[in-house]
Backbone bond lengths (Angstrom), bond angles and torsions (degrees), N, CA, C in turn:
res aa  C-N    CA-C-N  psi(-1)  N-CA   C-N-CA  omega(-1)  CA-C   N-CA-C  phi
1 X - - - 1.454 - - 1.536 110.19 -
2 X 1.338 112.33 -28.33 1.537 106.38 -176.24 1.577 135.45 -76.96
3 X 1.917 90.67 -19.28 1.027 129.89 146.53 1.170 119.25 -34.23
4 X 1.504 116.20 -70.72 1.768 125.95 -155.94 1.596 90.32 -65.50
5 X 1.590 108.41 -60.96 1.309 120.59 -164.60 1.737 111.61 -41.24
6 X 1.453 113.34 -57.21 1.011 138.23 -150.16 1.748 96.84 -63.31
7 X 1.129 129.13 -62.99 1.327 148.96 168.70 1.458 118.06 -66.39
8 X 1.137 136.78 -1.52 1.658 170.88 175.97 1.869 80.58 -96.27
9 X 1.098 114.29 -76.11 1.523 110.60 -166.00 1.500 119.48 -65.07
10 X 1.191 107.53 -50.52 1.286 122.42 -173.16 1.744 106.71 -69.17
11 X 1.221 117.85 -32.26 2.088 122.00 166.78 1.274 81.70 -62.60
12 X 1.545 146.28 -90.35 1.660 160.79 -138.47 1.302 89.35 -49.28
13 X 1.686 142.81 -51.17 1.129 130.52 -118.26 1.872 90.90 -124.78
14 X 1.133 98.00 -69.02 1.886 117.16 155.23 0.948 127.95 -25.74
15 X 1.659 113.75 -88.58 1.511 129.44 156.72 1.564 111.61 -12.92
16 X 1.229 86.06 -95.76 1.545 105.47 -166.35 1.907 106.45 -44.44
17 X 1.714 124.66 -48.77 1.054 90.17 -169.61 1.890 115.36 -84.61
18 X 1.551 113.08 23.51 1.578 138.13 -179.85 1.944 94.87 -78.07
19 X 1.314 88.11 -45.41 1.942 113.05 -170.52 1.428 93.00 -53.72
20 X 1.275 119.06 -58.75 1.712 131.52 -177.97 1.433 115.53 -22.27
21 X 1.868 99.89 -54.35 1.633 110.01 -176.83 1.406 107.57 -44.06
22 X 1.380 118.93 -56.10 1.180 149.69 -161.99 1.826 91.51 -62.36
23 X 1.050 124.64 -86.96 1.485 127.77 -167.85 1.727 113.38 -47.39
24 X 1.677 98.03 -37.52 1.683 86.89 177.38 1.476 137.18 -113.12
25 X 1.884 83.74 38.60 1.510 106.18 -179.90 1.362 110.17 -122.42
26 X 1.532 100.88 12.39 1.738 98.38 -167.78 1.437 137.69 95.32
27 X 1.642 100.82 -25.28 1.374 111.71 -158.60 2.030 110.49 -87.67
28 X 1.390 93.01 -7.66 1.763 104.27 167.00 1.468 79.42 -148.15
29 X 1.877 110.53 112.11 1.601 107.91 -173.58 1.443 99.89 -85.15
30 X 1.302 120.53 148.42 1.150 149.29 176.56 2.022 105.65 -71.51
31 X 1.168 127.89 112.70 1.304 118.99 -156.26 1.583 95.08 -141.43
32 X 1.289 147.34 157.50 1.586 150.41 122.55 1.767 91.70 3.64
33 X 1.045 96.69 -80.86 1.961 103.49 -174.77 1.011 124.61 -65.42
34 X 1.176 132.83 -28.31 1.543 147.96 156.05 1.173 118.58 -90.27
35 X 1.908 133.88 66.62 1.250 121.83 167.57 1.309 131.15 -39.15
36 X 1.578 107.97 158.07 1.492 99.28 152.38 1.415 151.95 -62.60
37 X 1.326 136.67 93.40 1.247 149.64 -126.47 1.982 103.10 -48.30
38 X 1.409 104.21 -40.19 1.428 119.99 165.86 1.528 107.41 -33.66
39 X 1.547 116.64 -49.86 1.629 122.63 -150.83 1.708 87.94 -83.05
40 X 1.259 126.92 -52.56 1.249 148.43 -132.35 1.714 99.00 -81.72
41 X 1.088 113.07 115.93 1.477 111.94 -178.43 1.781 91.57 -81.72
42 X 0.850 116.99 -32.33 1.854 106.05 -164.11 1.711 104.15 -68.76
43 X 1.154 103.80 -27.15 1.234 119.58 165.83 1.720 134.13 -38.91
44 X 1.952 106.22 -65.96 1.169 129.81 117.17 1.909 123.49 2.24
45 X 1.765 86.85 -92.26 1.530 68.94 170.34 1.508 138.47 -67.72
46 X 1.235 101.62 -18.00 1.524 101.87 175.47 1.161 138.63 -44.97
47 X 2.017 94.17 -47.13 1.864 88.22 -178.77 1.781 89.62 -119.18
48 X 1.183 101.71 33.73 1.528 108.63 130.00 1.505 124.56 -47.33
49 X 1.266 75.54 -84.89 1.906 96.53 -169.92 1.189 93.64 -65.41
50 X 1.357 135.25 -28.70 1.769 127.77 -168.16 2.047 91.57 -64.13
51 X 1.236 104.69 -70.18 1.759 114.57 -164.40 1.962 96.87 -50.21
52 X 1.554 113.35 -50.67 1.679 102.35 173.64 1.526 103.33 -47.84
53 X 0.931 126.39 -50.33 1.815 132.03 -149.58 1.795 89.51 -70.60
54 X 1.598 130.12 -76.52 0.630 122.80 -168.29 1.840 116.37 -62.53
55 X 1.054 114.70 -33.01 1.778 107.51 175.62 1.466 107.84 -52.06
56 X 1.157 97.67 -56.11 1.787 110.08 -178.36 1.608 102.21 -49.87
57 X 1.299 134.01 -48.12 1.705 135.65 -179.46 1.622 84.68 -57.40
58 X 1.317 134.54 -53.50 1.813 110.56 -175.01 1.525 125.79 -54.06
59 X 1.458 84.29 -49.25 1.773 98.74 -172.83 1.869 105.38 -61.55
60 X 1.398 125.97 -40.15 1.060 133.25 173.75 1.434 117.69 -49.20
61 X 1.469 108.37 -34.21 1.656 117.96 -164.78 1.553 107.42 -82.96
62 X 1.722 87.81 -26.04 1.632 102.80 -166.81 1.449 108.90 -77.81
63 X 1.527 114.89 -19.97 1.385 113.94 -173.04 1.385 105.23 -83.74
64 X 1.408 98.21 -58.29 1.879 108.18 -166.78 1.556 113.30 -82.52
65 X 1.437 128.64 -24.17 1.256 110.83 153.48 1.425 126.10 -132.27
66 X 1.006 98.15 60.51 1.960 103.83 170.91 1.481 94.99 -142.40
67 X 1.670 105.66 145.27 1.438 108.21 163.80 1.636 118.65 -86.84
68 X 1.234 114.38 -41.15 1.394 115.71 152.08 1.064 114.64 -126.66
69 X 1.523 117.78 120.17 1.517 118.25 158.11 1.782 129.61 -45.27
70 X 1.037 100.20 156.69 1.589 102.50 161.98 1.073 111.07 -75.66
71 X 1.738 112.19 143.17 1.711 117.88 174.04 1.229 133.91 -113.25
72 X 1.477 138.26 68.35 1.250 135.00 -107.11 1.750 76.90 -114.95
73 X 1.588 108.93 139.13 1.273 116.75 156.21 1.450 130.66 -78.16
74 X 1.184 121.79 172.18 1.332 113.54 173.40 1.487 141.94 -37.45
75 X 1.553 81.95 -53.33 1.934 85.37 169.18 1.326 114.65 -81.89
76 X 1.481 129.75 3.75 1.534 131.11 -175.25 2.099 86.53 -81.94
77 X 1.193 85.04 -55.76 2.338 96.64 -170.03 1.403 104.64 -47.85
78 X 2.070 101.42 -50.14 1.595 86.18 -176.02 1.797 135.53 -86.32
79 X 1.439 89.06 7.24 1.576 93.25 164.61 1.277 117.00 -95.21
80 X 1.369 123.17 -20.17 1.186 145.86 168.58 1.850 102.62 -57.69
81 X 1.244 124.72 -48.63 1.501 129.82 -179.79 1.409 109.38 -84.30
82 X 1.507 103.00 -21.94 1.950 95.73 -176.84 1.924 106.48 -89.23
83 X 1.431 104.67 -7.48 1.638 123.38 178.24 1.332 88.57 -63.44
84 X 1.140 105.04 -94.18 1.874 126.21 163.00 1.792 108.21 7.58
85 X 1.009 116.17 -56.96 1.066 136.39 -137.18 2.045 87.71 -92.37
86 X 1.433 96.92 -73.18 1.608 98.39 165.96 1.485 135.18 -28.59
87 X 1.682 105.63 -40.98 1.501 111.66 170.84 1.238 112.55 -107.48
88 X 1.048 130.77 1.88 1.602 125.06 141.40 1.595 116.08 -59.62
89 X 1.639 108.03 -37.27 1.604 90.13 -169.28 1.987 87.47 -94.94
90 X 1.249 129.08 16.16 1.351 101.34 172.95 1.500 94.16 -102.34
91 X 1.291 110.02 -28.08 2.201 106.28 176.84 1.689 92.08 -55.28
92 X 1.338 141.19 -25.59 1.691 119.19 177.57 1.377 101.15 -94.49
93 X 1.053 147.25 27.86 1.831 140.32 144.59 1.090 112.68 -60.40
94 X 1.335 119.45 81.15 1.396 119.25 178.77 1.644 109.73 -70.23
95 X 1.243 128.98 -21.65 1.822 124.44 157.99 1.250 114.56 -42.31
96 X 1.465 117.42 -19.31 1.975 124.83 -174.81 1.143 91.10 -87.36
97 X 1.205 122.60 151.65 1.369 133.94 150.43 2.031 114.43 -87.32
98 X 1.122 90.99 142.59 1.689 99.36 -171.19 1.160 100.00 -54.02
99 X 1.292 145.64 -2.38 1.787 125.41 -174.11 2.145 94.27 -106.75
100 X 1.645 114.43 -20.24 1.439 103.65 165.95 1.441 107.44 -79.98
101 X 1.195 128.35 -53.51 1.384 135.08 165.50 2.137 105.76 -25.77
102 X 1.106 94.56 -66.77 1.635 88.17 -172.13 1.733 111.85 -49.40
103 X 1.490 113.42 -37.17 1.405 132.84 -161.37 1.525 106.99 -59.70
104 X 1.505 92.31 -52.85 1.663 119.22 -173.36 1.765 89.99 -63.97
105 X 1.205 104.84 -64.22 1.806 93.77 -174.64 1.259 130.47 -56.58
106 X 1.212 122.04 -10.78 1.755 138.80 -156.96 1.691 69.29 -114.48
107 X 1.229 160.83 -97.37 1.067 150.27 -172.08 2.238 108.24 -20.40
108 X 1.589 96.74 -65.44 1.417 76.29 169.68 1.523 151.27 -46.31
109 X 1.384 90.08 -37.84 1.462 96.29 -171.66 1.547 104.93 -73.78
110 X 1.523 110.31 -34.31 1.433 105.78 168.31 1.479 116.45 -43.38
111 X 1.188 110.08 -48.10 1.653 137.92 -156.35 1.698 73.21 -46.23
112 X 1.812 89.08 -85.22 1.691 112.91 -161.85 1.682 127.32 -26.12
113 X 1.760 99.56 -26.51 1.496 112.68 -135.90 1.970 62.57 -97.27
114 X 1.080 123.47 -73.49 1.453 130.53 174.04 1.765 126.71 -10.64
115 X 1.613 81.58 -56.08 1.681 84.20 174.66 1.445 111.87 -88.52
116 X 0.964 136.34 -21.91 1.830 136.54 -170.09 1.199 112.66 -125.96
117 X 1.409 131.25 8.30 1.545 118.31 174.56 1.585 113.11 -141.68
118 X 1.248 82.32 -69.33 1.796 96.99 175.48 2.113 113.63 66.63
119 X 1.537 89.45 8.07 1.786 76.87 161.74 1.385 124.54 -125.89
120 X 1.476 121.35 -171.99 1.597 122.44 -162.61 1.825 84.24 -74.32
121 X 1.730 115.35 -33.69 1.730 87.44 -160.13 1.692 121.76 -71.53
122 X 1.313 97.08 -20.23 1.698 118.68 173.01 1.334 96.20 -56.05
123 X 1.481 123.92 -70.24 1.803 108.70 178.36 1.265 120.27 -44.64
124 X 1.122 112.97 -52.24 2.055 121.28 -179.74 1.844 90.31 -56.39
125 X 0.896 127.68 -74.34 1.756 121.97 -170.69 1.264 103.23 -45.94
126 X 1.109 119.33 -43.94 2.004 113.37 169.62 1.297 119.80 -57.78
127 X 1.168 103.22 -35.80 1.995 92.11 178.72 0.859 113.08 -95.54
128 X 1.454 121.70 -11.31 1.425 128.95 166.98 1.479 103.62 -60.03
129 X 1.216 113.50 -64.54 1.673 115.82 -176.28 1.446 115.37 -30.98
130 X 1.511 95.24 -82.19 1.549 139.24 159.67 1.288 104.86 -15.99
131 X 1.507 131.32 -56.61 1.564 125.81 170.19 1.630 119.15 -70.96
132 X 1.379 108.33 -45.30 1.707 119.55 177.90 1.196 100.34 -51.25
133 X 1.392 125.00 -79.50 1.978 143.04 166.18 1.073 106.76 -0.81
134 X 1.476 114.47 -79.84 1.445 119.02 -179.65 1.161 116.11 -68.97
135 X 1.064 138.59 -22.19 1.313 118.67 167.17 1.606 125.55 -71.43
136 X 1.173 88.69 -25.15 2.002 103.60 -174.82 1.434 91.37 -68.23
137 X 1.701 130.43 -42.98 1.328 127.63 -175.52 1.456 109.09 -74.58
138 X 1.132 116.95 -4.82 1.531 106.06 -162.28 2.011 90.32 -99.33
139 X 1.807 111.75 -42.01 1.091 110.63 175.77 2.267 104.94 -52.69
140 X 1.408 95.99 -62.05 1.562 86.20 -169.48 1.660 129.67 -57.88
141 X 1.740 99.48 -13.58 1.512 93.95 161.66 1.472 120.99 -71.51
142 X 1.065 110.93 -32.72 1.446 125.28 -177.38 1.683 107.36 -44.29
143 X 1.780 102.48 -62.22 1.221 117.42 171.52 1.601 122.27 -62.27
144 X 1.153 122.68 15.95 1.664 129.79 -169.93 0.916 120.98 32.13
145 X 1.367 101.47 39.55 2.163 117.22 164.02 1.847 99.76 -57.57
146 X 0.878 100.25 -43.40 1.757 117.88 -162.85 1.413 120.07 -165.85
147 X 1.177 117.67 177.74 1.199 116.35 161.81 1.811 112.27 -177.39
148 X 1.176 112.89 169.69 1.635 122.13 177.91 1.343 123.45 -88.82
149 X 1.118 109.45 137.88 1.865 126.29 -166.75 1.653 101.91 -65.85
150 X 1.620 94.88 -47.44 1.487 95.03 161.26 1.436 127.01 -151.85
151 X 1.214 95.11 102.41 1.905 119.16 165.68 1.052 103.22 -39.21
152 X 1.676 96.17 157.17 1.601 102.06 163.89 1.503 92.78 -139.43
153 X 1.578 104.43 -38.30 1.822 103.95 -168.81 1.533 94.88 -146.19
154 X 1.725 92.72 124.87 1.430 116.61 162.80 2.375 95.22 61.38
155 X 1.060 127.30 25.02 1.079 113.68 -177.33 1.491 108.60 114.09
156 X 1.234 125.12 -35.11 1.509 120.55 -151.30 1.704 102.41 -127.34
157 X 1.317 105.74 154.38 1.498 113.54 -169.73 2.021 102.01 -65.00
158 X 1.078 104.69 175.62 1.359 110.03 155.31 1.488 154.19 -75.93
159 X 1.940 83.64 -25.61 1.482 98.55 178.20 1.903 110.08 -85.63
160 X 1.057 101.56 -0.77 1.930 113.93 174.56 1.734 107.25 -31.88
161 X 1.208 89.13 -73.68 1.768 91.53 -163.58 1.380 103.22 -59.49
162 X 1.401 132.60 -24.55 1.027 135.81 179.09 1.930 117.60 -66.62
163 X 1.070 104.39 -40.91 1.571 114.12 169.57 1.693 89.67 -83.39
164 X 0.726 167.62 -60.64 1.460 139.36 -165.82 1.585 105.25 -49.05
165 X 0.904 107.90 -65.20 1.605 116.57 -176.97 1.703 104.48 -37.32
166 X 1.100 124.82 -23.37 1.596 107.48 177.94 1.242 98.27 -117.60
167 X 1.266 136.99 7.34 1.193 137.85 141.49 1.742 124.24 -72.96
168 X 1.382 93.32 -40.17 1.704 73.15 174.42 2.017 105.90 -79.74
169 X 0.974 146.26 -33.67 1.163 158.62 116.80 1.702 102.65 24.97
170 X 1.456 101.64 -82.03 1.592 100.03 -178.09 1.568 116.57 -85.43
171 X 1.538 111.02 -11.99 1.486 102.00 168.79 1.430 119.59 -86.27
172 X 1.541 100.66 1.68 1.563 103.81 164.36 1.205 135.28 -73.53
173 X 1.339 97.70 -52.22 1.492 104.43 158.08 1.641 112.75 -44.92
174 X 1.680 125.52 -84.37 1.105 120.48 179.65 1.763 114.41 -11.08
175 X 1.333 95.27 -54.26 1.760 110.08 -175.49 1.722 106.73 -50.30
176 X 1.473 125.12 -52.03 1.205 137.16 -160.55 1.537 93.88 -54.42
177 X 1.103 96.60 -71.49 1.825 127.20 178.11 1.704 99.21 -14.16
178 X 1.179 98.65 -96.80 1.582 122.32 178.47 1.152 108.06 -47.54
179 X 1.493 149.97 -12.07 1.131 137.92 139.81 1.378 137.48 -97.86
180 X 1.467 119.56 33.99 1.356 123.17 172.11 1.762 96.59 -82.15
């Protein structure tokens, strides 16, 4: 349970103020109809359940296909979330154009996957993310939850799946953590 909770809080609390970069750089514009993700409790829950959903895709991978997981301590998770955190606020540089933005992130996740994981199931849980993610964003633009300043596919930038991937990455760790 401390688990669910713990990563329940930390997507709500994390996430969302990661989401911020994003809303007060333009790059998910801030509108009458599109609050600021800060104000927005639905918001909150969103990458709530996003950070539970994805921790849980680590811990899952860790059970059924790893013989021993990695055991990352605290300060291994929270540099791992403050990584996270760095290329989230460089994916809202709207002065980049989305094809340096994607470059820089496809570099991160390498970065991320390098320093905190280093196995094939960490890649498979990344594209796993990375495909689910974007699609959940591609459904809620659809629904005019939000949307991107600038699309490229179906609503959503290009460099997307690419920031999931070092998100599920560092919310793994977080995940490890909180469930020893």
């Amino acid at each position: 349970m401390r688990t669910i909770i713990g990563l329940f809080l930390l997507g709500a609390i994390g996430g969302n103020l990661y989401n911020s970069f994003h809303a007060f750089s333009g790059t998910i514009p801030v509108t009458p109809e599109h609050i600021n993700p800060l104000l927005d409790w639905t918001s909150y829950l969103l990458f709530g359940f996003a950070g539970l959903i994805i921790g849980m895709v680590a811990i899952a991978f860790d059970k059924f296909l790893r013989d021993t997981a990695p055991q990352p301590g605290w300060p291994n998770a929270l540099s791992a979330a403050a990584l996270l955190g760095v290329f989230y606020f460089i994916s809202a540089c709207m002065f980049l154009s989305n094809s340096v933005i994607l470059i820089i992130l496809i570099f991160g996740a390498v970065l991320t996957w390098w320093l905190y994981d280093r196995t094939w199931q960490a890649i498979l849980a990344a594209l796993l993310v990375a495909a689910g993610g974007t699609a959940v964003e591609i459904t809620l633009i659809h629904l005019n939850v939000y949307y991107y300043a600038r699309p490229q596919f179906m609503g959503v930038a290009f460099w997307l799946p690419a920031l999931y991937c070092i998100a599920s990455i560092a919310t793994g760790q977080l995940a490890r953590v909180l469930n020893k």
